[in-house]
C-alpha positions in Angstrom: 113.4 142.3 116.5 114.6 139.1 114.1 118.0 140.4 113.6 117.4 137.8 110.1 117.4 139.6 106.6 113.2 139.0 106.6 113.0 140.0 110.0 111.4 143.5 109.7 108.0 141.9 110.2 108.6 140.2 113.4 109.4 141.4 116.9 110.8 138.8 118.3 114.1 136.5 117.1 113.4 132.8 115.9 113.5 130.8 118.0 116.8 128.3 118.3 114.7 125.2 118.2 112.8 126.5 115.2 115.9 128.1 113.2 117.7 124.1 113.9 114.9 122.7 112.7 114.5 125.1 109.5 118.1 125.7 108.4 119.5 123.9 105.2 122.7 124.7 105.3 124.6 120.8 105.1 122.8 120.9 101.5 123.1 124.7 100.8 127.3 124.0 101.3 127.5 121.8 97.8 125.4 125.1 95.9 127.9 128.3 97.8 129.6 128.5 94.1 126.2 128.0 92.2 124.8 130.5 94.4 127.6 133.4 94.1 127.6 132.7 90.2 123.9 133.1 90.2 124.3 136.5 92.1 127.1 137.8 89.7 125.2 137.3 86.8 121.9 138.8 88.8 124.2 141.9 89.5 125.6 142.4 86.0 121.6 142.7 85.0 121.1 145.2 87.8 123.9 147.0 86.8 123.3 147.1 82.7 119.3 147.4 83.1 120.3 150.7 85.1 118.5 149.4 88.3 121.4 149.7 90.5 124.4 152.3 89.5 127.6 151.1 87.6 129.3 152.0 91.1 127.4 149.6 93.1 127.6 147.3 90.5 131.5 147.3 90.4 131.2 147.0 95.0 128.6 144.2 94.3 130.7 142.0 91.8 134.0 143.1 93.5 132.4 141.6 97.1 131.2 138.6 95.3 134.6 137.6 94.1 135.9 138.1 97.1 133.5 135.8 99.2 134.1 133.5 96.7 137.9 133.6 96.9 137.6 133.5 100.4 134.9 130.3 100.7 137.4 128.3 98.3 140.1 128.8 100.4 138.1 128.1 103.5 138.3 131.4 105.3 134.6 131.6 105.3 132.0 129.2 106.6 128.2 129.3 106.1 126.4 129.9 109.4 123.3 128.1 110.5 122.1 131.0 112.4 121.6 132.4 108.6 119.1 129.8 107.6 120.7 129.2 104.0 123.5 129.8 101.8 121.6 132.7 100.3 121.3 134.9 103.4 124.7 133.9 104.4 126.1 135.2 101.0 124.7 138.2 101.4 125.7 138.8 105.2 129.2 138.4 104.2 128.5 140.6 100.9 127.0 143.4 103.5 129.7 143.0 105.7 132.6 143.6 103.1 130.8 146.5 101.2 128.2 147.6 103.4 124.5 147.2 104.1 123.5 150.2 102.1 125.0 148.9 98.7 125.0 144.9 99.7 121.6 145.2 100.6 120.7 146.2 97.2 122.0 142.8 95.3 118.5 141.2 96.2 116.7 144.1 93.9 114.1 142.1 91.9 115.3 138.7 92.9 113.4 136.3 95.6 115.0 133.0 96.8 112.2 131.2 96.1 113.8 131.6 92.2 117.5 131.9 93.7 117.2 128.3 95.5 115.9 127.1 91.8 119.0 128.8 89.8 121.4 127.4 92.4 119.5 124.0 91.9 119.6 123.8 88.4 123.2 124.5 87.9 124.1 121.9 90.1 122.1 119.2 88.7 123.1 120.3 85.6 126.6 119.8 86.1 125.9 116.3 87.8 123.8 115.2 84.8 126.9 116.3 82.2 129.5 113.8 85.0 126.8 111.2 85.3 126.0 110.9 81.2 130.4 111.2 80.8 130.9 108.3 83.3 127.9 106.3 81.5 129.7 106.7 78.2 132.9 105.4 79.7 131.2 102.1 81.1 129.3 101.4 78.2 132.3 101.9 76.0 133.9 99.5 78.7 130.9 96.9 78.2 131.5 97.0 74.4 135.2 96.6 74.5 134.7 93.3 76.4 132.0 92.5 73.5 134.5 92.4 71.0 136.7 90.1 72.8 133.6 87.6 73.9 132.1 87.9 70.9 132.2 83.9 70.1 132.3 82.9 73.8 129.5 81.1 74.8 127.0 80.8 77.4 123.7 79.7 78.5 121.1 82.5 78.4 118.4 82.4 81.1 114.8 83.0 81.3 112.5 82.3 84.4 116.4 82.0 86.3 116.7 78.9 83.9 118.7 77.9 81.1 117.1 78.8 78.2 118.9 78.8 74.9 123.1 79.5 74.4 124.2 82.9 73.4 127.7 84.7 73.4 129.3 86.6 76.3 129.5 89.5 74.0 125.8 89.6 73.1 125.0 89.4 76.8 127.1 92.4 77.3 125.7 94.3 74.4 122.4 94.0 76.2 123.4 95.9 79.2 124.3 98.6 76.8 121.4 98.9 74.5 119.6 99.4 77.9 122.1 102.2 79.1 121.7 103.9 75.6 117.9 104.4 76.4 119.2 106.0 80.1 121.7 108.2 78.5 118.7 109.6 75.4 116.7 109.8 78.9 119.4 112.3 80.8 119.9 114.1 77.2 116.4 114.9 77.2 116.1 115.9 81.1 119.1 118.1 80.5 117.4 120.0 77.9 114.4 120.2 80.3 116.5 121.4 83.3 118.3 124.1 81.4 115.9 126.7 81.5 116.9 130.0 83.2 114.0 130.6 86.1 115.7 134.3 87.3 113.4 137.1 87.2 110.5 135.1 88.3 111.1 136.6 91.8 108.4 135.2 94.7 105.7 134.3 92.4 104.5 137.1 89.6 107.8 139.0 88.7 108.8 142.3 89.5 108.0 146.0 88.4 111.4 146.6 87.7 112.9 146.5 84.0 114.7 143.3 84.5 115.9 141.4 81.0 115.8 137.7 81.8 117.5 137.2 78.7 120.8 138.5 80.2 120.8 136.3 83.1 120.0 133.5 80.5 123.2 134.1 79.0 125.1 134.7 81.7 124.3 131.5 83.3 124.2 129.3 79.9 120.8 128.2 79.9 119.4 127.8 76.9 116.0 128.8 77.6 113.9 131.1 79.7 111.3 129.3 81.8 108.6 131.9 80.7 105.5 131.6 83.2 106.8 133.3 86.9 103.7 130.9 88.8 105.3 127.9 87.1 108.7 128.3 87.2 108.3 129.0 91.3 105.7 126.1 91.7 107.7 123.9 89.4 109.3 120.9 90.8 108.8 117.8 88.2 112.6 118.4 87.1 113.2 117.3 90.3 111.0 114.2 90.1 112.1 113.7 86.8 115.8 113.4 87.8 115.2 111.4 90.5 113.2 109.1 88.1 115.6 108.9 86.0 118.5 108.4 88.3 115.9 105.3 89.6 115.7 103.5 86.2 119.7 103.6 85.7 120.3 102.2 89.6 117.8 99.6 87.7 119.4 98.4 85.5 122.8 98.3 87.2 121.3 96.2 90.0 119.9 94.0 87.5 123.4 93.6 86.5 124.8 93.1 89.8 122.1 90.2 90.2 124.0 88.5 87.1 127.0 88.8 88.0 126.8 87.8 91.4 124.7 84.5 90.5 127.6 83.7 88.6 130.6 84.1 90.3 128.7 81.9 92.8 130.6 78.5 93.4 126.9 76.8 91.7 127.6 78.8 88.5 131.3 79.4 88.4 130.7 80.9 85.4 133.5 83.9 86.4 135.4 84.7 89.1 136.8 88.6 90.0 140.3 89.8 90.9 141.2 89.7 94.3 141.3 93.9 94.2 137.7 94.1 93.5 136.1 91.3 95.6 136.1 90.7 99.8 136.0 88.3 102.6 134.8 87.0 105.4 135.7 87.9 109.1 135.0 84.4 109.8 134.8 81.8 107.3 138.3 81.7 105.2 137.3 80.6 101.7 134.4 83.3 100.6 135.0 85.5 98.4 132.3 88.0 98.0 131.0 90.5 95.2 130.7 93.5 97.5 130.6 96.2 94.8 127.8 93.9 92.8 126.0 93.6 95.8 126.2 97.8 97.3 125.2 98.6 93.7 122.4 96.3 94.1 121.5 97.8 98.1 121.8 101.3 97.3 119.2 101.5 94.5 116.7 100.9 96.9 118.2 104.3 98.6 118.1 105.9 94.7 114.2 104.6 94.3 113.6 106.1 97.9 114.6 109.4 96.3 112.2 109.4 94.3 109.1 108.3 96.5 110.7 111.0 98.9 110.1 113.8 96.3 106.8 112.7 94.9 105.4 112.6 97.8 106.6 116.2 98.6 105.1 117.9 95.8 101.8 116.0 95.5 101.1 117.4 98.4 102.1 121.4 98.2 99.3 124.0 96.4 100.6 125.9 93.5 103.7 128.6 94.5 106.5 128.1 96.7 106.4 125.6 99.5 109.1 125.5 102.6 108.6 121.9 101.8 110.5 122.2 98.7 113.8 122.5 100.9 113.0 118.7 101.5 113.8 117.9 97.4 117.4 118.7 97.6 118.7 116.2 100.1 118.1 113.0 98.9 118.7 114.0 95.5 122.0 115.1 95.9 122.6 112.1 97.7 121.5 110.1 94.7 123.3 111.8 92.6 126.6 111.1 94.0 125.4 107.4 94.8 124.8 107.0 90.7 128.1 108.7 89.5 130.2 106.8 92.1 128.8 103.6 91.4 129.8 104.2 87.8 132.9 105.0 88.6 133.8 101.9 90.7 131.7 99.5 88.5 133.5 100.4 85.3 136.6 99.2 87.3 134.8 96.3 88.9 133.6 94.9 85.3 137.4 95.0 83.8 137.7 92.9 86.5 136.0 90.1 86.1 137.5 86.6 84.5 135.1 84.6 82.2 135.4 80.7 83.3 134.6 79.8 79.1 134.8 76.4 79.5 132.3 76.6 82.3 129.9 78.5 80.3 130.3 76.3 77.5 129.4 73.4 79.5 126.5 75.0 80.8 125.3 75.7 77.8 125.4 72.5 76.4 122.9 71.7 79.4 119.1 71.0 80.2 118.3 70.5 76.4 119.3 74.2 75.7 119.1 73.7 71.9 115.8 72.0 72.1 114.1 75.5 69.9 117.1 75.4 67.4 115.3 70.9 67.5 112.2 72.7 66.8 113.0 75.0 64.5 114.6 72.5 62.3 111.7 70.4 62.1 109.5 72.9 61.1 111.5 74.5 58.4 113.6 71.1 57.2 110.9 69.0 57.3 107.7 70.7 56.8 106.2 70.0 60.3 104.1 73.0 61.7 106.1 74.7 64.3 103.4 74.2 66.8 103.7 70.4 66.2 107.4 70.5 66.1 107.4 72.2 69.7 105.2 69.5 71.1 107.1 66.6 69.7 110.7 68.2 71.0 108.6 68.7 74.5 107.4 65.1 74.3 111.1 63.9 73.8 112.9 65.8 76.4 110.7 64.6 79.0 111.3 61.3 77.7 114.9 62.2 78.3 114.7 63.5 81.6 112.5 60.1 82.6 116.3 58.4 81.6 118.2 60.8 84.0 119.2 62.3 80.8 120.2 66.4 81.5 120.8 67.1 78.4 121.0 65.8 74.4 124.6 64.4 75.1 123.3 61.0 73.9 122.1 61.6 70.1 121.2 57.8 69.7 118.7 57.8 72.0 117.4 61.3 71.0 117.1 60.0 67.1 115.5 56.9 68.1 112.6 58.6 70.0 112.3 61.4 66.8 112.0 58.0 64.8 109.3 57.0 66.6 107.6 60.0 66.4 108.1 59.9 62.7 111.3 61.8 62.0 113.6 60.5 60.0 117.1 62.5 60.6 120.6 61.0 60.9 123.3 61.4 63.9 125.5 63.9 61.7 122.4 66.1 61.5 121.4 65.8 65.0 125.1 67.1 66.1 125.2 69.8 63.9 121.5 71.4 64.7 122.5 71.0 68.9 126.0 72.1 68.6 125.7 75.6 71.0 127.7 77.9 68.5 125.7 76.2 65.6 122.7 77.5 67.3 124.2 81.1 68.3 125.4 81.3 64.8 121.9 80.5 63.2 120.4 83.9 65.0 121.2 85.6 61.9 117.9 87.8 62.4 118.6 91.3 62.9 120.2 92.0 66.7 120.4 88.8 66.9 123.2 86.5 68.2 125.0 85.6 65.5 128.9 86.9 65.9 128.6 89.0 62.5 125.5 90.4 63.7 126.6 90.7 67.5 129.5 92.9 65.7 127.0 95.0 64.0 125.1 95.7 67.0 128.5 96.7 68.5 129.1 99.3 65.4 125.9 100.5 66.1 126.1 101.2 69.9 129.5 103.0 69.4 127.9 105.4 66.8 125.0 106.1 68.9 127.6 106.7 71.4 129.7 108.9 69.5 126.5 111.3 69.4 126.0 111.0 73.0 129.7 112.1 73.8 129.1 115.1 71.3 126.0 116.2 73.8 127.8 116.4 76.7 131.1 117.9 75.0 128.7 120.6 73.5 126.7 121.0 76.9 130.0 121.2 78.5 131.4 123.6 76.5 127.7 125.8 76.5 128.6 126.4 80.4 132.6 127.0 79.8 131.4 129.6 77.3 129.1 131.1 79.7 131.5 131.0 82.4 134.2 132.7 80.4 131.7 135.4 79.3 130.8 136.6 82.9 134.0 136.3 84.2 135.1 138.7 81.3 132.8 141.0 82.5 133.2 140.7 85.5 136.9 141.7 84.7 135.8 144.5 82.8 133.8 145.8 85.7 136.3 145.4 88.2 138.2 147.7 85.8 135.8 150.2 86.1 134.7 150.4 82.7 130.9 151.0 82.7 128.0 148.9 83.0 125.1 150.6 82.3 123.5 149.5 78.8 126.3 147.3 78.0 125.7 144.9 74.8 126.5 141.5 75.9 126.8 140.4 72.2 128.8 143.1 70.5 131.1 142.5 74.5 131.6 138.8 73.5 132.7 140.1 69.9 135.4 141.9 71.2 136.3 139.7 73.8 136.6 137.3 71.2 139.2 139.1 69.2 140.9 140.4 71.9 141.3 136.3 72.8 142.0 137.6 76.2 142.7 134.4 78.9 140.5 134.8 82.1 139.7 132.4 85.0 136.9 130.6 85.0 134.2 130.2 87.6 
């Protein structure tokens, strides 16, 4: 006979081979605490729906808390020989309180929605430290905005000079874009934090369950209502991934930046010794390692999300053995993205603008030449499309002289003279001058300094509400952690269980202000 906790329909016991190949439990290992806090709260239902007595309620939670004592201290290890972390939590739990009692913690409960509990409180956590360490580096970004507000540069299209802008409305950019990942995450999180307990295997159960309980319990906001969907369901995972892909995105674009210009071509910055390598061989490099990981290990993040899209299009509606597959790439990502956040944050404070460089550079290739245009059209009255032929007509004039940019002004008014534009040399220096031109973008987000500071008041706000989510979701799940481990205390006690009010409980517990450990 399988001596495994499904085994009474087999004769035979797996097979190693097959159990190696099926097991999960490298992954399984980061959910043990999801798991046993998912079980808890399942047991706490059990016990006040009257399914299970308010004795073998108060042997089920006193087990649990043991396991878990014992698993955080390292006393126990989950076996592969159990498949997962579910069957090995309840091994131990049989072992410490008996098969007769232990065996009935599973009442009503499948893992097909276990495995999708344990899930979503992971993830959920992760999102809350990802969206916190986000915050932190975009509040880092805009810091630096501040200080660079006036410092010019060239700003590239095509990988070409276009027109100048500021330092700090380059970095402002980067953070307008993270803004749109963190509203992204905010809304995923609301998505993910859906309670899917009680849908069992695939239809519910018979028994009297109240998924409401669980919900509270565990600190979901919502119940995922249809049993078939929430066990078939699987684009929370696709949509963390996706969004986890997008972010990586836009830090590699980043990274690509930031390593052109620290290049000895650019030298448009340079990094601190602590955050930069070198070579085993050649004595001068100095390398952007961190810029250039960032930029390799999105194409692991992206992978993650091919990986689990190509999982699920293939699987019919209910559970699937190959929704074990979604997990380990994902959690990979997910600790990819918030360590890259982590060491980039550091990695950006950093860096040391060359200014003068960046000036230089964008005093080059005729960088002012729309700012020429522009001027024509609204000083002199010359349709813009006319003015951005003659301008084109005279740089490459320009360029015919070995001319790289409009350093010399005589020759630049001469050739606008001949093309009928009368315009003296004090003009022409004032309309090419770089911060002339970067303080002309008055237009709203613009370049301007008084505008780039605006757009800096306006990220922090935005900000500010995206630190109030995650404090709030933070302190949703400490709430719901201190509220089950209350009763759990008041269990242990021996108090009883059966048709217990979790809302007149938390009243009391309230004004009793009684400190307990969380989870």
């Amino acid at each position: 006979m399988n001596n495994l906790p499904w085994g009474g329909r087999y004769e035979k016991s797996l097979d190693k081979l097959a159990l190696d190949f099926t097991e999960s439990i490298d992954v399984d290992e980061k959910m043990v605490q999801e798991d046993i806090w998912g079980s808890e709260a399942h047991a706490i239902m059990l016990g006040i729906k009257g399914i299970i007595t308010d004795k073998e309620t108060k042997k089920i939670i006193e087990g649990l808390e043991r396991i878990k004592k014992e698993i955080k201290k390292g006393k126990l290890k989950l076996s592969k020989e159990l498949e997962d972390v579910h069957m090995n939590i309840e091994t131990f739990l049989s072992k410490y309180i008996g098969e007769e009692i232990g065996g009935k913690l599973h009442t009503a409960r499948s893992r097909n929605d276990q495995v999708l509990v344990d899930t979503k409180l992971y993830i959920r956590q992760k999102l809350l430290d990802i969206m916190t360490h986000l915050i932190i580096f975009s509040e880092t970004l805009l810091n630096l905005s501040r200080k660079y507000v006036e410092t010019i540069m060239p700003g590239y299209t095509h990988t070409q000079i276009a027109q100048p802008i500021t330092l700090g409305f380059w970095l402002t950019g980067y953070v307008s874009m993270f803004l749109r990942d963190l509203e992204r995450f905010e809304q995923l999180y609301e998505r993910i934090n859906s309670n899917p307990l009680g849908a069992c295997a695939l239809s519910g159960t018979s028994f009297p369950i109240d998924r409401e309980i669980t919900k509270r319990l565990l600190g979901f906001s919502t119940v995922h209502r249809h049993s078939f969907d929430v066990i078939s369901s699987r684009d929370f995972i696709i949509e963390t991934a996706s969004i986890l892909a997008i972010l990586m995105s836009n830090l590699s674009r980043m990274s690509e930046d930031l390593i052109y210009w620290t290049t000895f071509e650019f030298q448009m910055m340079d990094v601190e010794d602590e955050f930069a390598t070198g070579s085993s061989i050649m004595p001068q490099k100095k390398n952007l390692d961190i810029a250039e990981l960032t930029r390799g290990r999105t194409g692991r993040v992206f992978g993650t999300l091919m990986n689990v899209l190509t999982i699920v299009k293939g699987t019919p509606g209910g559970y699937n053995r190959d929704f074990q597959e979604d997990k380990p790439a994902l959690y990979n990502s997910l600790e990819i993205v918030l360590l890259t956040l982590i060491v980039f944050n550091e990695f950006v404070k950093n860096l040391r603008p060359n200014e003068r460089r960046m000036e230089d550079l964008a005093r080059s290739n005729f960088s002012t030449s729309t700012d020429l245009a522009d001027y024509l059209s609204k000083e002199k009255k010359i349709p813009f499309r006319k003015s951005h032929e003659i301008v084109g007509r005279i740089v490459t004039q320009l360029i015919k002289r070995n001319q790289k940019d409009f350093e010399n002004k005589q020759d630049l008014k001469d050739l606008l003279e001949k093309e009928g534009v009368e315009i003296s040399l004090k003009e022409l220096r004032k309309i090419l001058e770089p911060m002339e031109a970067v303080n002309s973008k008055q237009s709203y987000g613009g370049t301007a300094p008084e505008e780039v500071e605006k757009t800096i008041n306006a990220l922090l706000e935005t900000l500010e509400k995206d630190k109030e989510f995650v404090s709030l979701k933070g302190e949703e799940i400490k709430k719901s952690k201190s509220l089950i481990s209350s009763v759990i205390q008041y269990i242990i006690e021996g108090n009883p269980v059966k048709d217990l009010d979790l809302d007149k409980f938390s009243i009391e517990f309230e004004k009793d202000k009684k400190q307990i450990s969380l989870i």
